[in-house]
N, C-alpha and C positions, 0 to 999 in steps of 0.2 A: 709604883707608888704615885708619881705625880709623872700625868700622859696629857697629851693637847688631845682634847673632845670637842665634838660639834660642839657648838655653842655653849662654851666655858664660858666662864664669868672671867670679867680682868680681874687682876688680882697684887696683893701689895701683902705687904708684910703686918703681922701682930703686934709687934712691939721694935724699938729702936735696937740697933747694936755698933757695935763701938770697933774699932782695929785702930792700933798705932803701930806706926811704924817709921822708914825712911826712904825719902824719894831717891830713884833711882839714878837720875839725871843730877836736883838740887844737891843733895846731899844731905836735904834739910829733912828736920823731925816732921812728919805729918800724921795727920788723923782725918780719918775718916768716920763717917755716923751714917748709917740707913735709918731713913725715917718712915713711917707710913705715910702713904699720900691715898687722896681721896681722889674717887673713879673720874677718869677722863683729863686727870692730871698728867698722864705721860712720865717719863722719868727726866728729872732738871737737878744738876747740881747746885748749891751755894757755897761760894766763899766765903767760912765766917770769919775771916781774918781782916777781912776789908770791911772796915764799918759804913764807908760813904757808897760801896758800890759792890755789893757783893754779889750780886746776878738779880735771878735765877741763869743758869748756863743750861738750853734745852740741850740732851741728847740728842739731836739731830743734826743729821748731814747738813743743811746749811751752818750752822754754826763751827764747822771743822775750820779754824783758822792756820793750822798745823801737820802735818804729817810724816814729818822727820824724825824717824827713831821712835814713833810714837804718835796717837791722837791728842790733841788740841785743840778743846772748844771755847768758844770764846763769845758771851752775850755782849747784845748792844751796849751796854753800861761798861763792855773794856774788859770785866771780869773774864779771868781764863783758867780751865780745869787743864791740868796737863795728865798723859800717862794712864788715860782712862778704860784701855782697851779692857783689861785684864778685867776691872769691874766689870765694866758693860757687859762681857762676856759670860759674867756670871747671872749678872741680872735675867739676860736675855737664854742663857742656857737653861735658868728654873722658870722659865713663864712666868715672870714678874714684868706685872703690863706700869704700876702708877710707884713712883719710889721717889724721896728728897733723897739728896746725897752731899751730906754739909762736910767740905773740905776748913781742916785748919793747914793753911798753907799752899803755894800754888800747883802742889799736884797729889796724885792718890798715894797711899805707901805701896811700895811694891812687893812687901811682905816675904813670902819666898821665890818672888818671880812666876810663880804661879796664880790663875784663879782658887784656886782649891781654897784657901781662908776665906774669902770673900763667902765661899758657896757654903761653906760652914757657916759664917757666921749669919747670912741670910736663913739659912735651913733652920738656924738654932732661935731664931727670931718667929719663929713662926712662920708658916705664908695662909694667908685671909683671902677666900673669895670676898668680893664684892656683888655688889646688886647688878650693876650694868653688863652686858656682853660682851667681848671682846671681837675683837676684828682684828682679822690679816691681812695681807699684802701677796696675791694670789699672781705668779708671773702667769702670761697668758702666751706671751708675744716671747721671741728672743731678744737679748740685751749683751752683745758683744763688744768688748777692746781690747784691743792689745798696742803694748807699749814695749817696743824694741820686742828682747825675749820672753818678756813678761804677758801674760793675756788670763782673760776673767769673762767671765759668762755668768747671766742668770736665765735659765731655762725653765718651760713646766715642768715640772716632774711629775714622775710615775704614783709615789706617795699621794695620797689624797691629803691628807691635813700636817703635812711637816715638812722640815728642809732637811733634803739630800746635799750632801758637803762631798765632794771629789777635791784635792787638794796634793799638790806635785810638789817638789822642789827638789832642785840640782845645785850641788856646792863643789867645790874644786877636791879640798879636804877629805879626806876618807873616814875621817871621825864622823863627817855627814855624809854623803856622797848623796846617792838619788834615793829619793824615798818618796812612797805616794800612800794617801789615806784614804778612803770610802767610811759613808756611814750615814746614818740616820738619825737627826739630830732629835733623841727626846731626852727629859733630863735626866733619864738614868744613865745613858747613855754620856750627858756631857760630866755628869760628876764622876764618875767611873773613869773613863776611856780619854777625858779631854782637859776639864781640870785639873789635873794635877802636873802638866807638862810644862816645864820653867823656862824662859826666855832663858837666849843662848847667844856666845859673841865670840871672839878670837882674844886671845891676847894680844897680839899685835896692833888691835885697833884701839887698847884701852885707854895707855898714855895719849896719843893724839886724841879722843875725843874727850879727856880731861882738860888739854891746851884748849879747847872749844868753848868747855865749860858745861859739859854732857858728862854723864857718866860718872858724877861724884861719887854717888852711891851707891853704885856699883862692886858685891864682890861676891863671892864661891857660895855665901849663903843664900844669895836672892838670885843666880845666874849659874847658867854652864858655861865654862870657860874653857873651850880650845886653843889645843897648842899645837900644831904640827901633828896635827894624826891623834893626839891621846886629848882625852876630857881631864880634867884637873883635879877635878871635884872628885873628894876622896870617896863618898859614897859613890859615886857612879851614877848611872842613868836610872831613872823609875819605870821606861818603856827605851827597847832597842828601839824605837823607830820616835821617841821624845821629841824630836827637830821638827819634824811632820807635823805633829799633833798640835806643838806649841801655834806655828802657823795655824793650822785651822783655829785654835781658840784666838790667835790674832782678828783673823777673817770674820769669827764669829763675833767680837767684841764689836769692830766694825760694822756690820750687817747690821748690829742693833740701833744705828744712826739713823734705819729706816722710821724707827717709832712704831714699827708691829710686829710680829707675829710674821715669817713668811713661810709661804705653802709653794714650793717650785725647787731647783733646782743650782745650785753655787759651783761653779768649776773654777779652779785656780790654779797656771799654771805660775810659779815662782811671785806667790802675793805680796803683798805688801800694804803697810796702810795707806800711801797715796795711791797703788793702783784702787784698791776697794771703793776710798772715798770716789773717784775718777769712775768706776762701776754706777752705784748707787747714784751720781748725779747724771752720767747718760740714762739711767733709768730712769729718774724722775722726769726729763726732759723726756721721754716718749711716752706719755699719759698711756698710750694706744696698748704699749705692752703690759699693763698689772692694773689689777682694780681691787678694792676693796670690797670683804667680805664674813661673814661671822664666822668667826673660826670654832 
């Protein structure tokens, strides 16, 4: 139903749509609004809760002020989105190139810990070609780091017009253990296979990252919650292998910091969102490895 083609138009949403919820970290009520944005806009949050200085906050990698337990963007004007992955992940998993995104409060709701409402309520909104072309971000070159155990790559890939996602992770717990993912990212594929996979934590780390001042609101409805081998969560899991997946839609939400479209290749081993942001800016500093092109 909706596939990346040579030269697609960018593309934005029909009409506004609305989600309320609660920040996962604040504790606090939030809302969010998808607005349409007009071509060549990119996608930028606002804070409308800040009268004197509410952004715009670009979705871009330079603006990442943040990456603890979370993205954090932050415009010149001070304004800062926190918690944005999950959106982004959505945005960038339908081919939504231009979008506002008006926060009441300073971070997005976390809903059920998933993208999957986001990509509903985006899908139920319509999505609009526009008049202008779109363009990618084509790796050409390799783009490697690794940090302690951790390492990430963006390569060509074999696909001609999409991103190939390879995605590892190893955890001590056997409620996790080692799990890896493959896949080809078009958006049938992320609303299916990738949305719906909920961010995951220990119980052992909840009260301490409450003494922080993280993790307010945080509980069984918006999270999986491990304990010692067993998941909490009286439903259970929506995929045996949900840990995996949630990562890559991590990875994914990130990657959309690039501001395109990418056609190449994402390996990750044990990601996170300061390794990606730490990705993405050794790739912008090597102009030599990716150039842009019509997607």
């Amino acid at each position: 139903m909706f596939t990346f083609m040579s030269a697609r138009p960018q593309r934005t949403i029909a009409a506004p749509a609305r989600l309320e919820g609660v920040g996962v970290h604040s504790g606090l009520r939030a809302t969010i609004v998808f607005r349409p944005a007009a071509e060549g806009t990119g996608v930028r949050f606002v804070r409308a809760d800040r009268r004197h200085a509410p952004g715009p906050i670009p979705a871009r990698v330079e603006a990442v002020a943040d990456a603890r337990l979370g993205t954090t963007l932050r415009s010149p004007d001070g304004a800062e989105a926190a918690t944005v992955e999950h959106v982004l992940a959505a945005v960038f998993g339908l081919g939504i190139d231009n979008l506002e995104i008006v926060l009441e409060g300073p971070e997005a709701p976390i809903m059920d810990g998933s993208a999957r409402p986001y990509a509903e309520a985006l899908l139920a909104s319509g999505l609009h070609d526009q008049a202008v072309p779109a363009e990618a971000i084509e790796i050409v070159q390799p783009v490697f780091l690794e940090q302690a155990d951790r390492r990430a790559a963006l390569l060509p890939g074999a696909q001609s017009e999409a991103l190939e996602l390879s995605v590892g992770i190893v955890f001590d717990d056997p409620a996790i253990g080692t799990q890896s993912l493959e896949l080809l990212l078009t958006p049938e594929v992320f609303l299916t296979e990738i949305a719906p996979a909920r961010t995951f934590g220990y119980l052992r780390d909840w009260a301490p990252m409450q003494r922080q001042g993280r993790g307010l609101g945080s509980s069984l409805e918006n999270s999986i919650v491990i304990d010692a081998g067993r998941v909490l969560n009286q439903e259970g899991l929506r995929f045996p292998d949900e840990f995996v997946r949630h990562k890559a839609l991590d990875l994914i939400g990130d990657l959309a910091l690039l501001g395109a479209p990418i056609i190449g290749r994402c390996e990750a081993q044990r990601p996170g969102h300061a390794l990606t942001t730490a990705l993405m800016q050794a790739m912008l500093a090597q102009p030599h490895c990716w150039r842009r092109r019509p997607l």
